[in-house]
N, C-alpha and C positions, 0 to 999 in steps of 0.2 A: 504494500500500500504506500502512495505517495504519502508526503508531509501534510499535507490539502488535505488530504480523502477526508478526516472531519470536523472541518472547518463550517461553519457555517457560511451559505451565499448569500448574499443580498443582492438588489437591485435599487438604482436611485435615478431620480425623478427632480427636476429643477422646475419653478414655476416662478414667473413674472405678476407681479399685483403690482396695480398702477389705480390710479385716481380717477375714476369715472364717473358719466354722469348715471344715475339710478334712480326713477322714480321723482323727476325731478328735483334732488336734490344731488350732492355728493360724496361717494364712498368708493372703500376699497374693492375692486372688482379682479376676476382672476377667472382663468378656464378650470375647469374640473376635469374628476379622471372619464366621468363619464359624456364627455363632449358637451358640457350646461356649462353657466357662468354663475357661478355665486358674489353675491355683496357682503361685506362687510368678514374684519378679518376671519371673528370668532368662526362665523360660515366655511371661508373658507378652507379654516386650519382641521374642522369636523367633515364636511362634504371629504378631502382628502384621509383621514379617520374612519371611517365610513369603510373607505377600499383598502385598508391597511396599512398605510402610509405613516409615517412617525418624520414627525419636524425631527430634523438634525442643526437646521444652523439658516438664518437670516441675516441678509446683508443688504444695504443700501446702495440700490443702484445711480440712485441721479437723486440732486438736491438742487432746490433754490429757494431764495432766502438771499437781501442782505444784510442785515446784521443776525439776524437767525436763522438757524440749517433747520429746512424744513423736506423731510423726504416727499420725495413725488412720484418714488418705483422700490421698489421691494423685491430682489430674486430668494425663494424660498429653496430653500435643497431638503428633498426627504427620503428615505427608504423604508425599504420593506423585503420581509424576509421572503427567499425564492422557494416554492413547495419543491 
């Protein structure tokens, strides 16, 4: 048996959440696993939850603001274990 044979595999999944319009007002908006859009973070971090998916790590992809750093895109990285 290799070193690997029991290792566990995962798979990982990056997601974009950007500022959109919803309902005529504005919220977090983002694609889902199963081809819908969800608003608002909590939605989106559970809709992903749902299909197995576990937040690993978020990072700030673009800001503006000047005297205050105000985010305006969000890349999300998650995994999930591979059956």
């Amino acid at each position: 048996m290799g070193v690997f044979a029991g290792m566990e595999k995962w798979e990982y999944q990056t997601v974009m959440v950007s500022i959109g319009n919803v309902n005529g007002g504005r919220s977090w908006v983002a694609d889902t696993p199963d081809s819908s859009r969800a608003a608002g973070f909590q939605n989106i971090l559970n809709r992903y939850g749902e299909h197995g998916w576990e937040l690993v790590s978020a990072v700030v992809e673009e800001t503006a603001g000047d005297l205050a750093v105000s985010a305006e895109r969000y890349r999300l990285f998650f995994k999930r274990r591979l059956l």
